[in-house]
gemmi code that builds the backbone of each chain (N, CA, C; Angstrom):
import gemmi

chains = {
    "A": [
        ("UNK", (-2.752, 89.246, 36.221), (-2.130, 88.137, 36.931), (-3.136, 86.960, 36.913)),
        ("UNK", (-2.867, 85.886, 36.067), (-3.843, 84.984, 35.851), (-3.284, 83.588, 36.984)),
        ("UNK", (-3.575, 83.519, 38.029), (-3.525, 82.194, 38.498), (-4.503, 81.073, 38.541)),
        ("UNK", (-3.963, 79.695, 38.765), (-4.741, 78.528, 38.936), (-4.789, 78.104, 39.944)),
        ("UNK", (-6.098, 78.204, 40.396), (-6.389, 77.651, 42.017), (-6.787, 75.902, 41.619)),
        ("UNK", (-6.201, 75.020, 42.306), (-5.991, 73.568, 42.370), (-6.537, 73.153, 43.363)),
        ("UNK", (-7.714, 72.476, 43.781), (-8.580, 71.949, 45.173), (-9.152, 71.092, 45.010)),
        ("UNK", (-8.203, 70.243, 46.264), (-8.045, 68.791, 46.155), (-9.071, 68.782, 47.543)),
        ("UNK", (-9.530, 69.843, 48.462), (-10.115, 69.373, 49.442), (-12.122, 69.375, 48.848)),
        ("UNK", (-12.578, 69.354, 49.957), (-14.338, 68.666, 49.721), (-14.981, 70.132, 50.073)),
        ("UNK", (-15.852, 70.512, 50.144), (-16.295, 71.660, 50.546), (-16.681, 71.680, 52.130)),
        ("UNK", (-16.603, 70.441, 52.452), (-16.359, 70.418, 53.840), (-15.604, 71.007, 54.516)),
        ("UNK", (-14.693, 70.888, 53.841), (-13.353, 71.004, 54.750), (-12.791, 72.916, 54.520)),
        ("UNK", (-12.664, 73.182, 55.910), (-12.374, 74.688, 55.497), (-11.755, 75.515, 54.648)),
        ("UNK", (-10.389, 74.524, 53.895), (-9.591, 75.332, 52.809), (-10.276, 75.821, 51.814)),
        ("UNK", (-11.226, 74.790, 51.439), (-12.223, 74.927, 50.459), (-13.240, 76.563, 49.860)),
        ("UNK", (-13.162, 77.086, 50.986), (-14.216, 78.262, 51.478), (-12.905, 79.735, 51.172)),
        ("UNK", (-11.533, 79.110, 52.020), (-10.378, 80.170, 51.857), (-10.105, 80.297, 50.240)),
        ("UNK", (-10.126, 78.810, 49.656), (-9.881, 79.171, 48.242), (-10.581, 80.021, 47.553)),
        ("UNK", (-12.111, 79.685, 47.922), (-13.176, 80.753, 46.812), (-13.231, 82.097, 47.091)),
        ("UNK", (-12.801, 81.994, 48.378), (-12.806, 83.798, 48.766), (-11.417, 84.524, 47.753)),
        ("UNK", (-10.293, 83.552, 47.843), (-8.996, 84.080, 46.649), (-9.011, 84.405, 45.121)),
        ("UNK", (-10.031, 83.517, 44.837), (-10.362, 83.525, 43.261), (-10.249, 84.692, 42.714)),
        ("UNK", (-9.564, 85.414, 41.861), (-9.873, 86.471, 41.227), (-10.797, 86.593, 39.827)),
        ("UNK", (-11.071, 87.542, 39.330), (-11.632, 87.668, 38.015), (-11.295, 86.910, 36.861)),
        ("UNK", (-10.149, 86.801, 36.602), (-9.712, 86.301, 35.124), (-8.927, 85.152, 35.897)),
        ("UNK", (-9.186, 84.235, 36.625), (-8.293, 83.171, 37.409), (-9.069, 81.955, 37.212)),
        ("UNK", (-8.138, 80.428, 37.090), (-9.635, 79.788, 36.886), (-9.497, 78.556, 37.803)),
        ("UNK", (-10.317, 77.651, 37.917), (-10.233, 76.697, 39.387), (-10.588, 75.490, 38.542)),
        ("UNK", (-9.387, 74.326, 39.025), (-9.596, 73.127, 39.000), (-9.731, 72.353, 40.170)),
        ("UNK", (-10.925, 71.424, 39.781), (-10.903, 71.059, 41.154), (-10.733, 69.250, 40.835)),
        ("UNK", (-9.771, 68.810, 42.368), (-9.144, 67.313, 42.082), (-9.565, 66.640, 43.278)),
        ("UNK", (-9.052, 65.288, 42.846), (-9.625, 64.321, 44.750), (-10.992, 65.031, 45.094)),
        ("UNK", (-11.018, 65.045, 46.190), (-11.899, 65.272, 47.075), (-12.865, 67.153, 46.509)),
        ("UNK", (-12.405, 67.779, 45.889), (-12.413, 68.664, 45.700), (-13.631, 68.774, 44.426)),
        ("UNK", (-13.838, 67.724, 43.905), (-14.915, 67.110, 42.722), (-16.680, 67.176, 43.483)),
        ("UNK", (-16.120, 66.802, 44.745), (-17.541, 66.593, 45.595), (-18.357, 68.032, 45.444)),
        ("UNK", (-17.441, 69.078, 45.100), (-18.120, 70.133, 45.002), (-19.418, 70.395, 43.831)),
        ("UNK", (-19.002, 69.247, 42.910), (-19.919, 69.439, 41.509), (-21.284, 68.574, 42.217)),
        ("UNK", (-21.450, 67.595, 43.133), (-22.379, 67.332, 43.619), (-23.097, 68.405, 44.192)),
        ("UNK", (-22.824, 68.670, 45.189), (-23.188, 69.452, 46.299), (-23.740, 71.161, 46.013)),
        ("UNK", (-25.111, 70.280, 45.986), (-25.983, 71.930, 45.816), (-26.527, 72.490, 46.838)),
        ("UNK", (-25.640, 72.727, 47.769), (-25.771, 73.840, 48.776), (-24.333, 75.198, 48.801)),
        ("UNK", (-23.558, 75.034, 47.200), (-22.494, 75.633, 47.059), (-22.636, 76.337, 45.794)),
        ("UNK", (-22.111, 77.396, 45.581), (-21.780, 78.079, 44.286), (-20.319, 77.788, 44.228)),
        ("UNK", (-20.009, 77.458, 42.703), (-18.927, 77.231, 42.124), (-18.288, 78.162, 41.083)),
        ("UNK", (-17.247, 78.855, 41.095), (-16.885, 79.688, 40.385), (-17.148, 79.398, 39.144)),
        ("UNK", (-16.588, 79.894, 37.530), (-16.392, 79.978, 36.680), (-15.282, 80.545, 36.051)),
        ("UNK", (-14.509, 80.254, 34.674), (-14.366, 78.632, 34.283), (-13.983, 78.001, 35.586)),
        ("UNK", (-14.595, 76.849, 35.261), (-14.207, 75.822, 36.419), (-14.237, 74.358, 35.569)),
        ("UNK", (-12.778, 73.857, 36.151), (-12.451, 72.618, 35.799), (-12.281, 71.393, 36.936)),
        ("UNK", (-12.471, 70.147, 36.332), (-12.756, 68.821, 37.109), (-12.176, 68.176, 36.416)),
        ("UNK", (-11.431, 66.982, 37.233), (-10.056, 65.781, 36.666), (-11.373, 64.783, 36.482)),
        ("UNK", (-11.719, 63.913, 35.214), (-11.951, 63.109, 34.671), (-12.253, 61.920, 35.616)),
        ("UNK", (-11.007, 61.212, 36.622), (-10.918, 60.191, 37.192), (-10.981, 60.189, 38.475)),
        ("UNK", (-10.916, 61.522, 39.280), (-11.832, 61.844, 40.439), (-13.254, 61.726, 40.478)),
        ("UNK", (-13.981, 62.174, 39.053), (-15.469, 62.327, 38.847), (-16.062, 60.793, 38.707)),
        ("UNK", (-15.705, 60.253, 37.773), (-15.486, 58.880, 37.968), (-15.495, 57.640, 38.871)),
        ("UNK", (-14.560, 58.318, 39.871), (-14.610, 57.254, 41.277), (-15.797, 57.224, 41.568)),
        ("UNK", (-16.385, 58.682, 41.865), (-17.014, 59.449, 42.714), (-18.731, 59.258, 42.535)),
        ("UNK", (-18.781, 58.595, 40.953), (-19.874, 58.748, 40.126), (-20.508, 59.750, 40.141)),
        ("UNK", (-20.170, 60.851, 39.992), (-20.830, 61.825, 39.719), (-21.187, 62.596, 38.155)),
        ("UNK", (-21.957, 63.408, 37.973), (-22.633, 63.581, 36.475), (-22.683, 64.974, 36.389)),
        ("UNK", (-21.312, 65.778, 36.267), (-21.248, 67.438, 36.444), (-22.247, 67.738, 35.619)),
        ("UNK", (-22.569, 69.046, 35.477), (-23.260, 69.540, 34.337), (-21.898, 70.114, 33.903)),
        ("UNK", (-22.258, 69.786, 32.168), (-21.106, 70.373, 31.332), (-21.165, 72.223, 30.930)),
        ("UNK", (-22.595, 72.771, 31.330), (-22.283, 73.853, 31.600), (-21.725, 74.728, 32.726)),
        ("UNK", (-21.665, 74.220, 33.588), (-21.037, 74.678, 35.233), (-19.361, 74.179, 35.321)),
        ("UNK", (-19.304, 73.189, 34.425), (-18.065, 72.555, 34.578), (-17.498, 71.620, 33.523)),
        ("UNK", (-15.737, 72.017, 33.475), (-15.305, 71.416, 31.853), (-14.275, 70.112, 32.324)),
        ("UNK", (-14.993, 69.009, 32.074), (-14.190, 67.752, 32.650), (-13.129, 67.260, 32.000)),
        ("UNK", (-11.606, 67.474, 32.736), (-10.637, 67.510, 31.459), (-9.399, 65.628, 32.195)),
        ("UNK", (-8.584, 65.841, 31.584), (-7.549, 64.672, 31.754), (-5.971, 65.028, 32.259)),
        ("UNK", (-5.199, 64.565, 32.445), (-3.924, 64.701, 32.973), (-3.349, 66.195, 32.390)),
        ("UNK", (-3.191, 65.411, 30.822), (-2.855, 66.295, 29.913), (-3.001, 67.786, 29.813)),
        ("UNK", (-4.729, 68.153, 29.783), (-5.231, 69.145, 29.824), (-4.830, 69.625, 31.212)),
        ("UNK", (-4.915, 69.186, 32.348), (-4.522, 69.674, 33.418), (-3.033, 70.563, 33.510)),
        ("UNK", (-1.680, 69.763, 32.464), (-0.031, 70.286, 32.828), (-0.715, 71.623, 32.070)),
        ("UNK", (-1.324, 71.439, 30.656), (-1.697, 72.572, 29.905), (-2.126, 73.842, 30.773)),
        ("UNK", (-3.080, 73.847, 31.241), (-3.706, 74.887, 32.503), (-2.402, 75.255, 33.289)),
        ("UNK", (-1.566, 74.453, 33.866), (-0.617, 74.849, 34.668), (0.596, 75.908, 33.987)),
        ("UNK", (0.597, 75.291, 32.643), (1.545, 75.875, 31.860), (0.707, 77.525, 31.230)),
        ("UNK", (-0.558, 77.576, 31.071), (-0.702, 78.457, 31.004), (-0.948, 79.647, 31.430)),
        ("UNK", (-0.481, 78.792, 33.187), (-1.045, 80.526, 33.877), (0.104, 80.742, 34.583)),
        ("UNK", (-0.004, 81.912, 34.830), (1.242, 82.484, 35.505), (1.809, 82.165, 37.148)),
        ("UNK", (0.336, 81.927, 37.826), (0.967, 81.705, 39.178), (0.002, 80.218, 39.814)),
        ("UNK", (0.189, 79.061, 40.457), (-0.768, 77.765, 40.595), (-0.582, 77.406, 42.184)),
        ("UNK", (-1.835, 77.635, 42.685), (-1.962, 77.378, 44.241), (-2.290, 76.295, 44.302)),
        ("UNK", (-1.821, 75.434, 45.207), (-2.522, 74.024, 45.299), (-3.034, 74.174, 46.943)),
        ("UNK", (-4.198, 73.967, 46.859), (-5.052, 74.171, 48.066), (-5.048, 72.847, 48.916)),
    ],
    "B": [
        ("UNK", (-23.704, 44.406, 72.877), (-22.894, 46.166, 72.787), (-22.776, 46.811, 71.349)),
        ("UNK", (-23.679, 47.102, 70.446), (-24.148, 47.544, 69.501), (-23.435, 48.636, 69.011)),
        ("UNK", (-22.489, 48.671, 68.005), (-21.728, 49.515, 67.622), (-22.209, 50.258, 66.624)),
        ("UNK", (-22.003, 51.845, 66.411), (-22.468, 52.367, 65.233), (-21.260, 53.158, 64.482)),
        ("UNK", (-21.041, 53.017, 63.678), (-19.229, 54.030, 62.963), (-20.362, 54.748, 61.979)),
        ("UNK", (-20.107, 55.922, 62.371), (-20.372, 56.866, 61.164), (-19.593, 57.566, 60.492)),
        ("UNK", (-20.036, 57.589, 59.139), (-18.846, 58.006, 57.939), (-18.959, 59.643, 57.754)),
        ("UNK", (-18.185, 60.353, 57.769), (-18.611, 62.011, 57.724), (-17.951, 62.364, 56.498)),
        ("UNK", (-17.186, 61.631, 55.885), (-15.665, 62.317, 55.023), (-15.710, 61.916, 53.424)),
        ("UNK", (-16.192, 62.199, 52.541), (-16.142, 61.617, 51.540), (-15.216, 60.816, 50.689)),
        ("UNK", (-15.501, 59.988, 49.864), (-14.822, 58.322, 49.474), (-13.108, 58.613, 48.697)),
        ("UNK", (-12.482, 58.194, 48.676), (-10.844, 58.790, 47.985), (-10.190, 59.330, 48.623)),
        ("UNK", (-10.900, 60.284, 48.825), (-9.595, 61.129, 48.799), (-8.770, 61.612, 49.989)),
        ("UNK", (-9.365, 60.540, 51.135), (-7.956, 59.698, 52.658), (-8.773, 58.213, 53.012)),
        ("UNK", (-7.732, 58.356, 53.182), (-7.884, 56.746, 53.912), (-8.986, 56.386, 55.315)),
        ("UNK", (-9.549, 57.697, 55.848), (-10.400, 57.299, 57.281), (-10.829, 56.564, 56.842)),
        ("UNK", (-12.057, 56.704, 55.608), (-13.146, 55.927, 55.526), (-12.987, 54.283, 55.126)),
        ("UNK", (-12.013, 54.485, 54.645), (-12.044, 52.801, 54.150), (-11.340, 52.153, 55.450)),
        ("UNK", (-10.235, 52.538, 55.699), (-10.016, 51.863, 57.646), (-11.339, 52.135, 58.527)),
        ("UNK", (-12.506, 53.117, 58.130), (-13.719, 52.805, 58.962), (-14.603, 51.202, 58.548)),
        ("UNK", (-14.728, 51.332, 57.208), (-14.985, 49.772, 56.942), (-14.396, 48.903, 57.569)),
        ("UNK", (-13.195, 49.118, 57.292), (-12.261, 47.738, 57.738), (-12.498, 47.820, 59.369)),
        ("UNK", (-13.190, 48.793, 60.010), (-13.598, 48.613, 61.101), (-14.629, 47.871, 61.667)),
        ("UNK", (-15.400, 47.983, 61.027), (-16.631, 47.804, 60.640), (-16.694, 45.888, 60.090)),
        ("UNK", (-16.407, 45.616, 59.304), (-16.436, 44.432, 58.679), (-15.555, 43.727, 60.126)),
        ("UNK", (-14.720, 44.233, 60.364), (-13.375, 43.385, 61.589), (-14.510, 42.854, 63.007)),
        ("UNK", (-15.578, 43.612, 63.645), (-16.207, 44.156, 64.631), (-17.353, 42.490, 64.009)),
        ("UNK", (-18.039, 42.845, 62.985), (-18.826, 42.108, 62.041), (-18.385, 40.608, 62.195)),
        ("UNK", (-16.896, 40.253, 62.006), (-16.539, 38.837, 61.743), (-16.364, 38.280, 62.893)),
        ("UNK", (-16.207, 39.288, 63.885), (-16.147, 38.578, 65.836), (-17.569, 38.510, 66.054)),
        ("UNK", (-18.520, 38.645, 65.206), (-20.001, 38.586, 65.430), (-20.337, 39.818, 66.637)),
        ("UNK", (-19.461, 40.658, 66.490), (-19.933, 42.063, 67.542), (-21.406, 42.981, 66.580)),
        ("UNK", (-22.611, 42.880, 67.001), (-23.461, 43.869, 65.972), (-23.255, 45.179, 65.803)),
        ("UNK", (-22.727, 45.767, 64.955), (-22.138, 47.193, 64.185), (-22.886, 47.455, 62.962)),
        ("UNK", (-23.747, 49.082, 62.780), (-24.395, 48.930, 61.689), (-23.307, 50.579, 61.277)),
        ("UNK", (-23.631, 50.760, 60.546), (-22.794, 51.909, 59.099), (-23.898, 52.897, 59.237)),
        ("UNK", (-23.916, 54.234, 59.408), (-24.434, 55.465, 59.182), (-23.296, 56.895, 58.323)),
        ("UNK", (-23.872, 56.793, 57.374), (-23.054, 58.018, 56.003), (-23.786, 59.649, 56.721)),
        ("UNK", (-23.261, 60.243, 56.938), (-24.191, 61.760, 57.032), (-22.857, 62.566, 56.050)),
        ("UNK", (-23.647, 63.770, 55.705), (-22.876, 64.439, 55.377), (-22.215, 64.185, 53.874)),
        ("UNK", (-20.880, 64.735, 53.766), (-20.448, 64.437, 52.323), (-20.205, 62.577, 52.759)),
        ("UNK", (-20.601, 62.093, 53.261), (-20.110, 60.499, 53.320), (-21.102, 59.743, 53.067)),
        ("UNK", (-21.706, 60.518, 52.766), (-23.182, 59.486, 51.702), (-22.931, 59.182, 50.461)),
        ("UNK", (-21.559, 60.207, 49.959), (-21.404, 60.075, 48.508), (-20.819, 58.387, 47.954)),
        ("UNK", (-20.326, 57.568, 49.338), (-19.600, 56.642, 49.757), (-21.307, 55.319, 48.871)),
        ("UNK", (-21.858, 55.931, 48.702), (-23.347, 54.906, 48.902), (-24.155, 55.499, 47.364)),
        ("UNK", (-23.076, 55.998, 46.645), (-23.510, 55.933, 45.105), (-23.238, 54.853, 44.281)),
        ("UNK", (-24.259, 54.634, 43.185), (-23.713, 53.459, 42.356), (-22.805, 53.608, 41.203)),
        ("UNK", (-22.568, 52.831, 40.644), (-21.686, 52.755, 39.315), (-20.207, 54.038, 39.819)),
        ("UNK", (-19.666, 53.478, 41.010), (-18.350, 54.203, 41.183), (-17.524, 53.332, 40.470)),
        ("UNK", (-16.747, 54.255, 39.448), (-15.310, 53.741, 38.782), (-14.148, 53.986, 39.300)),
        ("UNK", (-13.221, 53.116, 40.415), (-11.965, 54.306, 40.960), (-10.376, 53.744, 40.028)),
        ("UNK", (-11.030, 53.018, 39.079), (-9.819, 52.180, 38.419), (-8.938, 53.313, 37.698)),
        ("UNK", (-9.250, 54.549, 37.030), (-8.786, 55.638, 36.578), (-7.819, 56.702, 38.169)),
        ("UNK", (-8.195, 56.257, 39.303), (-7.245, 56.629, 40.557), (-6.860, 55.467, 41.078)),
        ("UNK", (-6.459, 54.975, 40.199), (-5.983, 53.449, 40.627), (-6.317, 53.037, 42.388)),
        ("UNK", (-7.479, 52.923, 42.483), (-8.057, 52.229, 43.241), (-9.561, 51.394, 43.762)),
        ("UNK", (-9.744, 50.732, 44.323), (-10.645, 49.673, 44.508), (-12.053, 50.273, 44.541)),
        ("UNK", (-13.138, 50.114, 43.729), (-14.262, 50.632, 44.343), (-14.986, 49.980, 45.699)),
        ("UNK", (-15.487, 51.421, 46.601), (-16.002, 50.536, 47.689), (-17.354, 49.822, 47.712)),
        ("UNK", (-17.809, 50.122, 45.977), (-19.155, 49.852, 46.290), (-19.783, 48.471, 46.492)),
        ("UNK", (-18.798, 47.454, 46.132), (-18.937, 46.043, 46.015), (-19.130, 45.552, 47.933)),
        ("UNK", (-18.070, 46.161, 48.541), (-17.875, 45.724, 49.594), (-19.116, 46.251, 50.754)),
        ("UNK", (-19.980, 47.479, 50.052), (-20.798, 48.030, 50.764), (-22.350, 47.265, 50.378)),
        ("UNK", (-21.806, 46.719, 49.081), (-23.225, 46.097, 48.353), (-23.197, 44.649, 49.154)),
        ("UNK", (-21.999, 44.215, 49.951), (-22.470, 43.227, 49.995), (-22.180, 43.078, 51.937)),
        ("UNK", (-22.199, 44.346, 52.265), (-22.090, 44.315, 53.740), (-23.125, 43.090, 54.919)),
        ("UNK", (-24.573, 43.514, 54.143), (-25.564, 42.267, 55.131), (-24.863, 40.981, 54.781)),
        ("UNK", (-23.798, 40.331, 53.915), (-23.146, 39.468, 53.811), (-22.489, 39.452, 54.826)),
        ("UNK", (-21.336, 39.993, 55.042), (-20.600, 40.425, 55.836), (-20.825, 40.349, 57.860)),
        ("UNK", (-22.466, 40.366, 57.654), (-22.798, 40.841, 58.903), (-23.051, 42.102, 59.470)),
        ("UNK", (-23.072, 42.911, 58.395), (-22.997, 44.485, 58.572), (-24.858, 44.545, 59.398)),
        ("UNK", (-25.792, 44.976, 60.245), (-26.464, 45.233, 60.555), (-27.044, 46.167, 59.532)),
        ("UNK", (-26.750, 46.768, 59.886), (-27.231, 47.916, 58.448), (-26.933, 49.176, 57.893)),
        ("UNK", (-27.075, 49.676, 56.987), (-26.815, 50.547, 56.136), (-27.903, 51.548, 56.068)),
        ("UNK", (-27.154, 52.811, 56.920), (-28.326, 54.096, 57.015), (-27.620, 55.306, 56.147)),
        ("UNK", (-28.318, 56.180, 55.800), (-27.600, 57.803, 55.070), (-28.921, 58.825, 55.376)),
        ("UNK", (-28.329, 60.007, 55.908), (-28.832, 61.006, 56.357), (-29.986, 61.275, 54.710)),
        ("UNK", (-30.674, 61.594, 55.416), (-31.617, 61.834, 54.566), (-31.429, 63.139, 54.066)),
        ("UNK", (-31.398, 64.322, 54.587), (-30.991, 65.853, 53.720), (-29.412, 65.363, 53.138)),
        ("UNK", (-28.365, 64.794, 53.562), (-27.224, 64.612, 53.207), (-27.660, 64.195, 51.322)),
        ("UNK", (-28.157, 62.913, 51.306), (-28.663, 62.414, 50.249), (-29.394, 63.701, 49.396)),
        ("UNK", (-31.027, 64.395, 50.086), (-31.326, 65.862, 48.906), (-29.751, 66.366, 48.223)),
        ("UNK", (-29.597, 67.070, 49.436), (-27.986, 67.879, 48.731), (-27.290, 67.570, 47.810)),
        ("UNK", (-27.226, 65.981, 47.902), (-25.682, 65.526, 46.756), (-27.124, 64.803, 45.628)),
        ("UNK", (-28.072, 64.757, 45.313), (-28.802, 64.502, 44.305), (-28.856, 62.666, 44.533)),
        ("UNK", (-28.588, 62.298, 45.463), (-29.053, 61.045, 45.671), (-30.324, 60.522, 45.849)),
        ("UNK", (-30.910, 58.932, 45.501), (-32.018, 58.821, 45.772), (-32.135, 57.748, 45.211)),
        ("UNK", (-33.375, 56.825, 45.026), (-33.300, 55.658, 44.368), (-33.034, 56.017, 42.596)),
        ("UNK", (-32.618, 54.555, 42.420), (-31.427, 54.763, 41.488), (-30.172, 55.111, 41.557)),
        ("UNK", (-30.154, 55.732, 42.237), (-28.502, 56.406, 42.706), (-27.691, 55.857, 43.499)),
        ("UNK", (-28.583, 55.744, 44.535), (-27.672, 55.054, 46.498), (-28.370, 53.519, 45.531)),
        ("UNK", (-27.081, 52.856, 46.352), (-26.555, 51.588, 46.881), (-27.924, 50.896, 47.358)),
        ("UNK", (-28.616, 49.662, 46.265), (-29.769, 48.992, 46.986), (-29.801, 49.015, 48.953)),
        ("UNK", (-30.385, 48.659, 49.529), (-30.667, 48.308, 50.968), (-29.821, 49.425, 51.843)),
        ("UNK", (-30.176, 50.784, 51.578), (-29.562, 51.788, 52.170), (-31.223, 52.168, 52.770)),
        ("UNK", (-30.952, 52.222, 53.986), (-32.073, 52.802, 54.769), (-31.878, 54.052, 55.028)),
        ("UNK", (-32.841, 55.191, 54.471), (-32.580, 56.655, 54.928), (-33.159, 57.223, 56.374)),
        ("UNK", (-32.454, 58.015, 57.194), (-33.277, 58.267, 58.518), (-33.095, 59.946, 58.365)),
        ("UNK", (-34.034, 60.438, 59.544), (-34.145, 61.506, 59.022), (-33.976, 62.521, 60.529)),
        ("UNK", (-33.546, 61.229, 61.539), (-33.302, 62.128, 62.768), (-32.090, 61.534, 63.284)),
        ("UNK", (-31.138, 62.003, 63.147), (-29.563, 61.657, 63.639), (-29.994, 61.236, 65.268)),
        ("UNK", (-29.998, 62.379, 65.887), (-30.140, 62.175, 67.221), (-30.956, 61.106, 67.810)),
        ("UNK", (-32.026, 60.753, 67.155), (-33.020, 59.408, 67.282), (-32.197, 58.136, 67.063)),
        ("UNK", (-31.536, 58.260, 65.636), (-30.874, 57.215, 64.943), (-29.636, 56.532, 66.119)),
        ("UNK", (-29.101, 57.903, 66.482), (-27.491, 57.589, 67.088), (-27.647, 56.787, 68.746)),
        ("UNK", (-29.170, 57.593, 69.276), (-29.468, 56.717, 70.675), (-29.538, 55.712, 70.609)),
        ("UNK", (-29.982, 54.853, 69.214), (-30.846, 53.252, 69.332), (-29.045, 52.462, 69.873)),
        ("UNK", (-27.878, 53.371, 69.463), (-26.939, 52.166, 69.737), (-26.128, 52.344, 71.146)),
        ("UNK", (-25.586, 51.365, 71.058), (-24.422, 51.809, 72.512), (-23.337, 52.424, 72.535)),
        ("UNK", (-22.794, 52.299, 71.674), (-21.180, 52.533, 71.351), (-21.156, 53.460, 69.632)),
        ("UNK", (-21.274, 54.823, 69.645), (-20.731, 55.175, 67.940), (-19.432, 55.823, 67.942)),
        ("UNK", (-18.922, 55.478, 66.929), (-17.654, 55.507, 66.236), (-17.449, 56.783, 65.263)),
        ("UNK", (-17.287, 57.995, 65.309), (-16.654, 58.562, 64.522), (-15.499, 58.800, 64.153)),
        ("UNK", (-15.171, 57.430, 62.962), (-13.070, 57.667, 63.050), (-12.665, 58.257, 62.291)),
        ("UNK", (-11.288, 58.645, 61.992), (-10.584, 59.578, 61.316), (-10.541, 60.686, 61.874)),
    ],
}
model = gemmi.Model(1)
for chain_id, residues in chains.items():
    chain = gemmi.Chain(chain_id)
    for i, (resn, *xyz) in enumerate(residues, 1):
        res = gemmi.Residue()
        res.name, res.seqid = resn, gemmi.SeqId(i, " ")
        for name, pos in zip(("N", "CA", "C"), xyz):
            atom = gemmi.Atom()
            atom.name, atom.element = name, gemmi.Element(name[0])
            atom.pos, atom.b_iso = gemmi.Position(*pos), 0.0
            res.add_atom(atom)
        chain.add_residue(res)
    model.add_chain(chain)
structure = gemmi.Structure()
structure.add_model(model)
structure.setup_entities()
């Protein structure tokens, strides 16, 4: 059962913490809005694969590392949705 | 009566923070003295080279770069807030003063503001 966890919140904010505890093994996490702040913030572990929207990172100025994280676009995003079987939006 | 609004919430992604400006600047143009303190993820608010034209919206960094214009008193960010998110010179917003004791920082005023 491959789902896509979608997190639009900050690691502040408590959903954030419920999502990573859900993550399964073969499941993979994009993170949007507010949810990008996580690639800053090194007081957090971030799953793997893990994806980041382009124009959140952007606002945000932030400089992921491209090994921790794969910075994708709209496009690539329906793709992910279309390819997994079940998509939580947090 | 010395106002302080501190920002806790990081930049986009709701609206507190930018109606905290607009708090802030409003307080500023009645000549009331109000200075800006970021802790937390709301320091990220005080990075440079933000692009928000790809979320079709305004960057705040112009309006923060030019706050002592404005009348803004001043511009503080938690100092561990800043370690955490990899901020530092070069990064934060010229004339950002870092402090490193909230509780010190928050007595000097009369009145703080945490909105949203």
């Amino acid at each position: 059962m491959h789902t896509l966890h979608i997190v639009s919140k900050s690691p502040g904010h408590p959903r954030f913490l419920e999502c990573l505890s859900m993550v399964d093994t073969n499941d993979v996490v994009l993170l949007t809005g507010n949810g990008v702040v996580a690639l800053a913030d090194s007081s957090i572990e971030v799953p793997s694969p893990l994806y980041a929207l382009e124009g959140d990172i952007q606002a945000r100025a932030l400089t992921p590392d491209s090994a921790r994280c794969q910075v994708i676009g709209f496009d690539d995003m329906v793709a992910l949705t279309i390819q997994s079987q079940r998509v939580i939006s947090w | 009566m010395h106002t302080l609004i501190v920002i806790d919430r990081p930049p986009y992604g709701s609206w507190s923070g930018r109606e905290s400006l607009d708090m802030a600047f409003s307080l500023a143009a009645f000549d009331q003295p109000v200075s800006l303190l970021f802790v937390g993820e709301g320091v990220l608010w005080l990075s440079q080279r933000q692009d928000a034209s790809a979320i079709a919206q305004k960057s705040v960094e112009r309006n923060l770069k030019a706050a002592a214009i404005f009348g803004i008193e001043a511009l503080m960010a938690d100092q561990s807030a800043c370690q955490r998110f990899g901020l530092g010179d070069g990064t934060l917003i010229d004339g950002v003063e870092t402090v490193t004791d909230l509780r010190v920082t928050m007595r000097r005023y009369d009145h703080v503001v945490f909105p949203g």
